[in-house]
LUMMIVO-739049 format. One record per residue (C-alpha): residue in three letters; chain; x, y, z; residue number from 1. Coordinates in nm, 4 decimals. Last residue first. Layout:
<gugus>
+-----+---+----------+----------+----------+-----+
|   r | c |       px |       py |       pz |   k |
+-----+---+----------+----------+----------+-----+
| Ala | A |        X |        Y |        Z | NUM |
...
+-----+---+----------+----------+----------+-----+
</gugus>
This chain:
<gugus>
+-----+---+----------+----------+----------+-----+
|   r | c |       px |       py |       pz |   k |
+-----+---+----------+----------+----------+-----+
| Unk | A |  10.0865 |  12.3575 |  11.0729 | 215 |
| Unk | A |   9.8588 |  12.1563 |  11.3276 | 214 |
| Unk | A |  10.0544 |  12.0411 |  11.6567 | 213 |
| Unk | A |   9.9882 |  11.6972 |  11.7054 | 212 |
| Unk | A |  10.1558 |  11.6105 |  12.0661 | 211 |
| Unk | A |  10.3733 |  11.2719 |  12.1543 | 210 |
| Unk | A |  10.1800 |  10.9961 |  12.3734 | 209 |
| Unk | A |  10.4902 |  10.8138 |  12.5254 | 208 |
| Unk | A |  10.6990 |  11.0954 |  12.6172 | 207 |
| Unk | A |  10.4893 |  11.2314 |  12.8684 | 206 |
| Unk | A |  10.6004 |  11.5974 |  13.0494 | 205 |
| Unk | A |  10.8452 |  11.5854 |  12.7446 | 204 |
| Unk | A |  10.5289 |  11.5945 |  12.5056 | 203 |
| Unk | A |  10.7589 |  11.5187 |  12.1668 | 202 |
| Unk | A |  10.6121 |  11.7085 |  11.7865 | 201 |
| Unk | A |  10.3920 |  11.4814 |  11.5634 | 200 |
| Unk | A |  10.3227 |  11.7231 |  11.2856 | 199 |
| Unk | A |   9.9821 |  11.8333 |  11.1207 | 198 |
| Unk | A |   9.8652 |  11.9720 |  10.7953 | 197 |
| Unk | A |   9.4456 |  12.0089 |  10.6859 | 196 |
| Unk | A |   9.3693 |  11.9357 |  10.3465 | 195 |
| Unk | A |   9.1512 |  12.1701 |  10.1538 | 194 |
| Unk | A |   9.2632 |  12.0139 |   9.8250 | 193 |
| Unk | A |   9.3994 |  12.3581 |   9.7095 | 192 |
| Unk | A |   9.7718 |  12.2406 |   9.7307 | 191 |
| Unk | A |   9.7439 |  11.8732 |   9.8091 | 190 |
| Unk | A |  10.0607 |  11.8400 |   9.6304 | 189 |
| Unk | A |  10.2614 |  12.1404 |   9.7380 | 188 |
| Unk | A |  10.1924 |  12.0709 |  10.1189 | 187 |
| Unk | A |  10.3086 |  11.7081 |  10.0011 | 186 |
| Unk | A |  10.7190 |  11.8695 |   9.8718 | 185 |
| Unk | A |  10.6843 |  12.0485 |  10.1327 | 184 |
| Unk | A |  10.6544 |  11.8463 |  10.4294 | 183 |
| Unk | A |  10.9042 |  11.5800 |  10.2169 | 182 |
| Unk | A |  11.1775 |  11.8897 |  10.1861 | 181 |
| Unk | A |  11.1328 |  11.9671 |  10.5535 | 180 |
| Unk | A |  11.2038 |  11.6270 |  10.6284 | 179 |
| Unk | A |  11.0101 |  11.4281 |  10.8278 | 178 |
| Unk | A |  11.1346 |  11.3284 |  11.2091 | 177 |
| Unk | A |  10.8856 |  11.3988 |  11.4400 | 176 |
| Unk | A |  10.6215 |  11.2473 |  11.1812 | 175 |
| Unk | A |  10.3515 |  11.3590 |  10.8945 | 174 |
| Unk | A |  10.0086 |  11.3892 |  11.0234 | 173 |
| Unk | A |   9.7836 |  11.4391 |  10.6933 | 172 |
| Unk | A |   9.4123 |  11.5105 |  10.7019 | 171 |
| Unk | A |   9.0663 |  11.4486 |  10.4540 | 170 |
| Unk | A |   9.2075 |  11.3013 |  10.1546 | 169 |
| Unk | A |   8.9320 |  11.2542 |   9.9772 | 168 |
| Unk | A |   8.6363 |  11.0359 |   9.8793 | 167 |
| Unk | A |   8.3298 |  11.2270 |   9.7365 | 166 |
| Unk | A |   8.3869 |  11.2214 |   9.3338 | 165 |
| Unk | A |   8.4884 |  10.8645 |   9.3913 | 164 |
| Unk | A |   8.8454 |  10.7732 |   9.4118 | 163 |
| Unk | A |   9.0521 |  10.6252 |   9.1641 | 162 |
| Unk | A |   9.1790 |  10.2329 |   9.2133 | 161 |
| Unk | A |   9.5293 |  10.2282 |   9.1492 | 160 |
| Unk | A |   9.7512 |   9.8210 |   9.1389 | 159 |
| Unk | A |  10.0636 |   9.6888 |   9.2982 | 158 |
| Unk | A |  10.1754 |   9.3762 |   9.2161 | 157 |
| Unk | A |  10.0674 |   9.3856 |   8.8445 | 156 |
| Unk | A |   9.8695 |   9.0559 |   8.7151 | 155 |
| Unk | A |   9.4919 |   9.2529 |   8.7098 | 154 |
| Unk | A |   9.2217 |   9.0748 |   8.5030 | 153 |
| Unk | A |   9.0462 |   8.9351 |   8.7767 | 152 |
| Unk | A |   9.0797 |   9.2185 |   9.0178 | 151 |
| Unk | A |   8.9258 |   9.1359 |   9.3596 | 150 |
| Unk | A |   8.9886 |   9.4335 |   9.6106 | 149 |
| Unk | A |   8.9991 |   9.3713 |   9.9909 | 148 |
| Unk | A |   9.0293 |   9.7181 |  10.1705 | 147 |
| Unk | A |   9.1061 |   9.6527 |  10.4953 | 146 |
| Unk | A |   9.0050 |   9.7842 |  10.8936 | 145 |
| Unk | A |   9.3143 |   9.7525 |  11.1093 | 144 |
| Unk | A |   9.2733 |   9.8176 |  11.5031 | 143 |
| Unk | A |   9.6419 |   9.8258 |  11.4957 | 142 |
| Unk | A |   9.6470 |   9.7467 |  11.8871 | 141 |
| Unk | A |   9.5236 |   9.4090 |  11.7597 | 140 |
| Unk | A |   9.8460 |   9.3157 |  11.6283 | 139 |
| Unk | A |   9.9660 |   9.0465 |  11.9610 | 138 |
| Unk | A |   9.5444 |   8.9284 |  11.8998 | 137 |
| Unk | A |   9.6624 |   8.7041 |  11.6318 | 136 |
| Unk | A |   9.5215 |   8.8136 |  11.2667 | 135 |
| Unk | A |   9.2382 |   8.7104 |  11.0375 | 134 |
| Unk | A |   9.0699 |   8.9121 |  10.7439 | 133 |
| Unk | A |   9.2225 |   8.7889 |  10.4676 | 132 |
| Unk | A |   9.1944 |   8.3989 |  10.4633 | 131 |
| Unk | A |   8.9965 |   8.3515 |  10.8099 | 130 |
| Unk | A |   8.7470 |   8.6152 |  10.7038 | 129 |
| Unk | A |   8.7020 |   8.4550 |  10.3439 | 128 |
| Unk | A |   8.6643 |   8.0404 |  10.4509 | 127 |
| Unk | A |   8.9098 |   7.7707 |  10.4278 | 126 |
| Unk | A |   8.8856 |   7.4235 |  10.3470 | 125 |
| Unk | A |   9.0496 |   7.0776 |  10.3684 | 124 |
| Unk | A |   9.2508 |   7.1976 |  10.6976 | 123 |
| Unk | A |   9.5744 |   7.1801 |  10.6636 | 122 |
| Unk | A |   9.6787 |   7.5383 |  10.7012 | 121 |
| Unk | A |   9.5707 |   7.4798 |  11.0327 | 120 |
| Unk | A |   9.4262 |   7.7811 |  11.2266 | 119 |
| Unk | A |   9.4970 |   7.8592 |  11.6566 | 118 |
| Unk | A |   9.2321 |   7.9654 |  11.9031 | 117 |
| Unk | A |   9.4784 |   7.9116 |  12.1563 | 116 |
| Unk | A |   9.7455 |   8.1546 |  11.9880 | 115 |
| Unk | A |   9.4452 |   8.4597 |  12.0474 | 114 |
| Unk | A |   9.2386 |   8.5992 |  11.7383 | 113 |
| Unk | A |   9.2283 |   8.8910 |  11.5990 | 112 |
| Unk | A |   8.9664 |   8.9757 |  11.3383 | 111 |
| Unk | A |   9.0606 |   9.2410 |  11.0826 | 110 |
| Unk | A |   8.7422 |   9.4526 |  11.0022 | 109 |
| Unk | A |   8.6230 |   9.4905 |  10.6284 | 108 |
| Unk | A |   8.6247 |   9.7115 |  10.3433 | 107 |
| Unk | A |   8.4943 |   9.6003 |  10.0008 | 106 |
| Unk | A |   8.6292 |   9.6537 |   9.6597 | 105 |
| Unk | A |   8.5288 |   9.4414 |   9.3418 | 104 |
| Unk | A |   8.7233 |   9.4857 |   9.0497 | 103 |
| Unk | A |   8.7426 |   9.5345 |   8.6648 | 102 |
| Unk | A |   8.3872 |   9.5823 |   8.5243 | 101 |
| Unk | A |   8.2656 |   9.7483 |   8.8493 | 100 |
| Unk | A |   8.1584 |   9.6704 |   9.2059 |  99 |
| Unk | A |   8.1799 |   9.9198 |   9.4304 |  98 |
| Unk | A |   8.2982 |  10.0495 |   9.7797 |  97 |
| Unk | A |   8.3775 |  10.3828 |   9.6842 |  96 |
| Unk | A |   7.9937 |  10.4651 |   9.6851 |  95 |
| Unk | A |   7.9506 |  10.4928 |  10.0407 |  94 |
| Unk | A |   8.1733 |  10.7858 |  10.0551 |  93 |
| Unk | A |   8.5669 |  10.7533 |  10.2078 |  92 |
| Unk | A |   8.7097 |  10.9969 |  10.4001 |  91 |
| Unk | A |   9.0883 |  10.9577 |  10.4308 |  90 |
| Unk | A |   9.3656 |  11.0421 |  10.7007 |  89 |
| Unk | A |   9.6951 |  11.0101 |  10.5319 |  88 |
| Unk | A |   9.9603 |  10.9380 |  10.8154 |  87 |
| Unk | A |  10.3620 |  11.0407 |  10.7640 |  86 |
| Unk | A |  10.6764 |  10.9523 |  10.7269 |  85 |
| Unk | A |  11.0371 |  11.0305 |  10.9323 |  84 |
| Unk | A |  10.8622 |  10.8581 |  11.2310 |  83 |
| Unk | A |  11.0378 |  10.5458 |  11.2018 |  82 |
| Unk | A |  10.9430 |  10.4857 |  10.8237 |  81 |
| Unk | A |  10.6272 |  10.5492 |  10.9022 |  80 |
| Unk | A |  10.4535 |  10.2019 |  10.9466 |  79 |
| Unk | A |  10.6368 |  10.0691 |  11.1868 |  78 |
| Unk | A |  10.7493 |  10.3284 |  11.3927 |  77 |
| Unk | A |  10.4530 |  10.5598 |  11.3665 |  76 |
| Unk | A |  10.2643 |  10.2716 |  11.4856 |  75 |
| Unk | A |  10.4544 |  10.1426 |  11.7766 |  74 |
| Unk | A |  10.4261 |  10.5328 |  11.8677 |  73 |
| Unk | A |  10.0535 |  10.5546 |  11.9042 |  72 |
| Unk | A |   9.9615 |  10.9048 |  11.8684 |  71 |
| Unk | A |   9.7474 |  10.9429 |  11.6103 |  70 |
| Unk | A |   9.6073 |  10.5763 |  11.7537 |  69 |
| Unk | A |   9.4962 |  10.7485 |  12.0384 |  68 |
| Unk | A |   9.2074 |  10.9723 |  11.9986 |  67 |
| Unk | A |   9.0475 |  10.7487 |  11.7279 |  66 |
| Unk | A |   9.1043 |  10.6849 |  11.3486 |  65 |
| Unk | A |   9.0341 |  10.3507 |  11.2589 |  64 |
| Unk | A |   9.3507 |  10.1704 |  11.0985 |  63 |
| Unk | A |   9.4122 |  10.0962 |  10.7305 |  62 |
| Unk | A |   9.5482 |   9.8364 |  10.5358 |  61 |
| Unk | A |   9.5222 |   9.7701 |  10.1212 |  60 |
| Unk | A |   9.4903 |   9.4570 |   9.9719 |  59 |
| Unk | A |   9.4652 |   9.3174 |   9.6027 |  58 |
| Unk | A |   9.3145 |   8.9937 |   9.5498 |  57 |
| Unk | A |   9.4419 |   8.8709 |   9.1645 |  56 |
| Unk | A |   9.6827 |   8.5644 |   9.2509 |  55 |
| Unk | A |   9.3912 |   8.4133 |   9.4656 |  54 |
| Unk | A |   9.2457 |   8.2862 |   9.1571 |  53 |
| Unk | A |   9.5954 |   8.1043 |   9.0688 |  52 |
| Unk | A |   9.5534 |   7.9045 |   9.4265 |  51 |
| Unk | A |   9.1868 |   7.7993 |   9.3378 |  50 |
| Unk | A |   9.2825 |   7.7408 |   8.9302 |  49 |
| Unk | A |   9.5542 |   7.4973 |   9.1018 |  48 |
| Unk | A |   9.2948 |   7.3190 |   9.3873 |  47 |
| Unk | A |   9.0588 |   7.2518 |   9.1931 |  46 |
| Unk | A |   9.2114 |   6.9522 |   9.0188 |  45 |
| Unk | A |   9.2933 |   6.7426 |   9.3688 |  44 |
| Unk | A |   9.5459 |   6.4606 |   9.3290 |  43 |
| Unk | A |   9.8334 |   6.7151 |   9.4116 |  42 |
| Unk | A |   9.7310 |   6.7578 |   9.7848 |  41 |
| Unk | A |  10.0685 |   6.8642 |   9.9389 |  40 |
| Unk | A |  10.2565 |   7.1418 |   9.7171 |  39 |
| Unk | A |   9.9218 |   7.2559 |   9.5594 |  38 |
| Unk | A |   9.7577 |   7.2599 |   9.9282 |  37 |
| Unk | A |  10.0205 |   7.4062 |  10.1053 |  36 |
| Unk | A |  10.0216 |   7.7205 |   9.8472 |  35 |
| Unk | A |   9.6536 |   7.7470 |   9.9216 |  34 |
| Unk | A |   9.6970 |   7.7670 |  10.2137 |  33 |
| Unk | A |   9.9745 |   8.0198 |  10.2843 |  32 |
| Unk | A |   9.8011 |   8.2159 |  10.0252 |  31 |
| Unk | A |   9.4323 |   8.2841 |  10.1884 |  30 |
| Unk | A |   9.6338 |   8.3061 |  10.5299 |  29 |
| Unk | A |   9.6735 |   8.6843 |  10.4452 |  28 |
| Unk | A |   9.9188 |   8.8111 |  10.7024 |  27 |
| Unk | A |  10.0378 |   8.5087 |  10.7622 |  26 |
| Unk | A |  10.4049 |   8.5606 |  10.5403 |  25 |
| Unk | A |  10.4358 |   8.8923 |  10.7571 |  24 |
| Unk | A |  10.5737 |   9.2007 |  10.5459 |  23 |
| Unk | A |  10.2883 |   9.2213 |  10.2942 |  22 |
| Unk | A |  10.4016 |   9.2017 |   9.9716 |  21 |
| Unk | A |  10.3021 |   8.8598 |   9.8635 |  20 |
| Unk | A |   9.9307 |   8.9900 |   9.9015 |  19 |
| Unk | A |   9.9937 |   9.1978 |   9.6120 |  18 |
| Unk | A |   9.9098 |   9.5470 |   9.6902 |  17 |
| Unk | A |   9.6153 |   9.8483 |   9.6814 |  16 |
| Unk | A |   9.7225 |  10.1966 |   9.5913 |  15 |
| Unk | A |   9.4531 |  10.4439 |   9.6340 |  14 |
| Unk | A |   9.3947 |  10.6829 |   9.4029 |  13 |
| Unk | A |   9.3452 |  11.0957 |   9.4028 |  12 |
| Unk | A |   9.6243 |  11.1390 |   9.1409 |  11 |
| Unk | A |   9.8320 |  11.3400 |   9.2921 |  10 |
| Unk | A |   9.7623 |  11.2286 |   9.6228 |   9 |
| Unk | A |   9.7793 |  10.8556 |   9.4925 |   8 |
| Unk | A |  10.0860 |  10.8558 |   9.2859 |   7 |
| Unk | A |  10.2938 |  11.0544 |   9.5976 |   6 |
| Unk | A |  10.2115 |  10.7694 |   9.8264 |   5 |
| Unk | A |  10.3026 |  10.4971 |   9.5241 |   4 |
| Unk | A |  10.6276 |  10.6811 |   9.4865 |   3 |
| Unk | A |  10.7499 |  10.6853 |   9.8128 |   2 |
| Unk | A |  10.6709 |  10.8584 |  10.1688 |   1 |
+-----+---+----------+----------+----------+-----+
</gugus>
């Protein structure tokens, strides 16, 4: 729960990020590559506007919702502040993926691949799905689906796009170890939003799989 969370239920967005933010430097190979390629191939022009055009993708990860991943505790403690954050479940309307004056917005499956089936950042060229859509097989519990934005004439790290008139925020799980002042503080939020409230709470018959008890 931080400021860019709170930004988008109150203002119905969704934050997308800077590639450079991602916590694992391969996460998008598109600037791994292209930063080996300016540092190793200087004699080739194209490759400096390439690199500076993949300056304006913005990203934005989320998982498929399914009976078990609401549940999965490597998630909740790596993406949820270990369990003292919280899951936004979205729906999201044909018509949020768009292309407008300012961006381009698609979403799109992660493909995992196994360390055999390994990628040189060496290789002369590179195509879309292995530069933002390709991960080893070790993350493929996530089952990560992405927003990929293009914003040309975007230079800010972390960037809003506004929901359609029928995308919303559809549930919110927060975890066994949220505050009371964070459960309030986004009860208050959504307010009138028709958002349903749930809270991981511990299954001691099966500690691995804890229970989602609706508030």
């Amino acid at each position: 729960i931080n400021i860019h969370t709170i930004n988008d239920l109150i203002g119905d967005t969704i934050t997308v990020s800077n590639p450079h933010t991602m916590n694992d430097p391969y996460d998008t190979l598109l600037l791994s590559w292209g930063n080996y390629h300016k540092e190793n191939k200087q004699n080739r022009k194209h490759i400096d506007p390439y690199v500076k055009s993949m300056e304006h993708f913005r990203i934005r990860s989320f998982t498929k919702v399914d009976s078990s991943i609401l549940s999965n505790v490597l998630m909740w403690s790596h993406y949820a502040d270990k369990h003292k954050g919280m899951c936004v479940e979205y729906y999201f309307s044909e018509d949020f993926e768009k292309t407008t004056d300012s961006h381009i917005c698609r979403f799109r499956n992660i493909i995992y691949r196994t360390p055999e089936n390994t990628i040189a950042l060496n290789d002369d060229a590179i195509n879309t799905y292995l530069s933002l859509l390709t991960k080893l097989d070790s993350w493929k519990y996530e089952n990560e689906v992405r927003l990929i934005s293009y914003m040309p004439n975007q230079e800010e790290k972390y960037v809003s796009i506004q929901l359609d008139s029928q995308s919303y925020v559809k549930n919110i799980y927060f975890g066994m170890r949220c505050p009371s002042c964070d459960i309030k503080l986004i009860t208050k939020i959504m307010e009138g939003k028709n958002v349903n409230f749930y809270q991981l709470q511990p299954d001691y018959n099966d500690i691995f799989h804890p229970k989602i008890i609706e508030l």
